[in-house]
C-alpha positions as CSV (number, residue, x, y, z in Angstrom):
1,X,-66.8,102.6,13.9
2,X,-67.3,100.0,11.5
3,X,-68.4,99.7,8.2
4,X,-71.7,99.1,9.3
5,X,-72.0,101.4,11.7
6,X,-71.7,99.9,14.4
7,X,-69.5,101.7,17.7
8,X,-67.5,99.9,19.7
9,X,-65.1,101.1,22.8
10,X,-62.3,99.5,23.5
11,X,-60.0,100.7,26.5
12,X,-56.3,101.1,25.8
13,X,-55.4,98.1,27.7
14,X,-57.6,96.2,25.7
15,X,-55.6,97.6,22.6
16,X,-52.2,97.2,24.0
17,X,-52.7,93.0,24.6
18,X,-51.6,93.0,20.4
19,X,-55.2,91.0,19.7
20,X,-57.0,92.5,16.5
21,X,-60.1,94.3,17.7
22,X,-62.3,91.7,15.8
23,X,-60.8,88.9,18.0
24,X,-61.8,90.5,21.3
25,X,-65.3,89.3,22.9
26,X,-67.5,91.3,25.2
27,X,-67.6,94.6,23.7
28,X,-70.8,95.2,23.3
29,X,-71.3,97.3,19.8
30,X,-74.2,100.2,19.4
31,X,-75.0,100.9,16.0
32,X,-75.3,104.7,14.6
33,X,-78.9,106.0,13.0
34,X,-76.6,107.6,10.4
35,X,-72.7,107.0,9.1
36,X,-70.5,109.3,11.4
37,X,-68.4,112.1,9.7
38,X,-66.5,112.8,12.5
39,X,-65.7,111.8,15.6
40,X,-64.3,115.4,17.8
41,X,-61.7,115.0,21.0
42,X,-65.2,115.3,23.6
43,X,-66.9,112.3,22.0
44,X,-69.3,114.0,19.9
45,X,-70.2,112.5,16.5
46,X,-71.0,114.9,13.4
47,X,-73.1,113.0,10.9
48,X,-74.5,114.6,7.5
49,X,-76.9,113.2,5.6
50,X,-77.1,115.0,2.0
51,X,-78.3,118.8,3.6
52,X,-77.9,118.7,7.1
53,X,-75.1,118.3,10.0
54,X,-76.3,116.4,12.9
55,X,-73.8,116.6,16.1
56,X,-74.4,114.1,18.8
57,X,-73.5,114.2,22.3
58,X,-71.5,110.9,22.3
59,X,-70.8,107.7,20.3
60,X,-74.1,106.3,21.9
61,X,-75.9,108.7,19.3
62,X,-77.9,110.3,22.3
63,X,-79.4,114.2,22.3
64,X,-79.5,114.6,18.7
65,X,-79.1,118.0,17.4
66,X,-79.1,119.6,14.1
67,X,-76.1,121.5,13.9
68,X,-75.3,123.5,10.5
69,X,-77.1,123.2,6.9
70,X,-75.0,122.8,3.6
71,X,-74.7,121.4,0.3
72,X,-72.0,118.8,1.7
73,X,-69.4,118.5,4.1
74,X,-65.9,117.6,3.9
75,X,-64.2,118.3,7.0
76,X,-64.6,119.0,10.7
77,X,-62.1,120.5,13.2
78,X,-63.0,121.3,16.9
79,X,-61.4,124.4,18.8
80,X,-59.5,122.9,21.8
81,X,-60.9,124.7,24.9
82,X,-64.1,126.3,23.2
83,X,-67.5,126.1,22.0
84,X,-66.0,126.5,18.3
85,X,-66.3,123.7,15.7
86,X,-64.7,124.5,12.1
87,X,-66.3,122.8,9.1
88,X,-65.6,122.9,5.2
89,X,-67.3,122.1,2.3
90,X,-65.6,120.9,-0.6
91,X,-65.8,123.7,-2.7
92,X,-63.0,125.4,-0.1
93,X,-65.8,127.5,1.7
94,X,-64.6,127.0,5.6
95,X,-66.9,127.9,8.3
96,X,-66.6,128.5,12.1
97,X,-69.5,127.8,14.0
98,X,-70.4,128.0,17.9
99,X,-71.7,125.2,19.6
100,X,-75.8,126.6,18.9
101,X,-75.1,126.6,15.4
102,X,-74.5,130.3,14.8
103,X,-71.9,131.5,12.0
104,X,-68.9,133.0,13.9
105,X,-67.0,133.9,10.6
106,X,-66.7,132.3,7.1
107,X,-63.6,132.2,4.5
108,X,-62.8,130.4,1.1
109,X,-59.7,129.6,-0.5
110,X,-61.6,128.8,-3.9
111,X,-60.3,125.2,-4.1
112,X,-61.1,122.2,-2.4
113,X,-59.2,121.6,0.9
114,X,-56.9,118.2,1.5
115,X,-56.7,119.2,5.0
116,X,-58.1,121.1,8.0
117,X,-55.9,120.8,11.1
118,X,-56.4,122.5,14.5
119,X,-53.3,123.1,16.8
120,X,-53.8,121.1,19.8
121,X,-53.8,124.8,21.6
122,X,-56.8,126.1,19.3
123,X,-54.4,129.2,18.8
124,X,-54.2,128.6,14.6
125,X,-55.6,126.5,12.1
126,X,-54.4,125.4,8.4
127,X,-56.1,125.6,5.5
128,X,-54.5,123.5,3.1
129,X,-55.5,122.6,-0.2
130,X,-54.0,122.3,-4.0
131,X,-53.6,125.8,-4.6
132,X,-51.7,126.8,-1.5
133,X,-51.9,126.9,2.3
134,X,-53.7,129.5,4.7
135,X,-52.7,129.5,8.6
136,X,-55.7,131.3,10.2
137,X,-56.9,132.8,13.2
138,X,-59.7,129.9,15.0
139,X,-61.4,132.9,17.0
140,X,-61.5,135.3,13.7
141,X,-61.0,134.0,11.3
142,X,-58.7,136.2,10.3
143,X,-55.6,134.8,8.0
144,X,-52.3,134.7,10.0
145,X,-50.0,133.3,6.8
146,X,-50.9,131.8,3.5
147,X,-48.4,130.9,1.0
148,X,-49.0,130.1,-2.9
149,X,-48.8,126.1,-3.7
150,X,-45.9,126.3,-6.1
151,X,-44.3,127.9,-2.6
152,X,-44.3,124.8,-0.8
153,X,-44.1,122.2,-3.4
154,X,-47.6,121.0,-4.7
155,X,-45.9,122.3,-8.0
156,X,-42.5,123.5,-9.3
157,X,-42.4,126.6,-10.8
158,X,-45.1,129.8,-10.1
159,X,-48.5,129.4,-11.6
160,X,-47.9,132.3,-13.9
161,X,-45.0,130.5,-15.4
162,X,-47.2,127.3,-16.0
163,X,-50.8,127.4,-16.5
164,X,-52.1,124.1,-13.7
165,X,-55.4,125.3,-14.1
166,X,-55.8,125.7,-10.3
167,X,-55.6,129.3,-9.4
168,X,-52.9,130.3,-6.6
169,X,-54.2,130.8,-2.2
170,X,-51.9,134.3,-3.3
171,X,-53.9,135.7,-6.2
């Protein structure tokens, strides 16, 4: 996807000759209604517009369908070998939902995620943001580990040695 939009496929033997993608001819290029969010491992693009998350049933923006409503969206995971598509906002507040749209189960660390990754088994999934790092549970929700941030390094002493103004995942 380029800045404009516009999707183009290129095989991996089209890749592996070394030529820069902008150099290669003949691929023809479809361009998106709206900018894509996310592109998940089955092809489907996730695209929000200000309120609303659009999921798509390929890159060639066919079948349309509104998919969740929020203030914003920051990041989108799918759940290898279900209907279960994790997204988060960037106030923290992470969100499972099946493929219909329906809530499965919600969580929030209380501070803006850096990253939501999916284990390529959809067994766990990590939470991680400034204040610490939650490993959870994909089909519940429920948290499997979490540990504080000063644990694993995003500072260097316990928050209530030093006040960082970022509350703790642990309190």
């Amino acid at each position: 996807v380029d800045p404009s939009n516009n999707v183009r496929a290129y095989t991996g033997a089209q890749l592996a000759t070394g030529v820069p993608v902008t150099k290669l001819g003949g691929v023809p290029a479809r361009t998106l209604l709206a900018a894509p969010a996310h592109v998940d491992r089955a092809g489907r693009v996730y695209a929000f517009d200000g309120r609303v998350v659009t999921r798509f049933a390929s890159v060639a923006a066919n079948d349309p369908h509104t998919f969740a409503f929020g203030p914003a969206l920051e990041h989108i995971a799918t759940v290898p070998a279900t209907d279960t598509t994790i997204i988060a906002d960037p106030a923290g507040t992470t969100t499972a939902l099946a493929n219909d749209g329906h809530v499965r189960w919600s969580v929030s660390l209380g501070a803006r995620l850096t990253h939501l990754i999916v284990t390529r088994d959809g067994g766990r999934a990590l939470l991680l943001s400034d204040a610490g790092a939650v490993v959870i549970d994909p089909a519940t929700g429920a948290t499997v580990a979490a540990r504080c941030g000063w644990r694993f390094g995003a500072w260097p002493t316990a928050p209530e040695l030093v006040n960082m103004q970022v509350e703790s995942a642990c309190q």
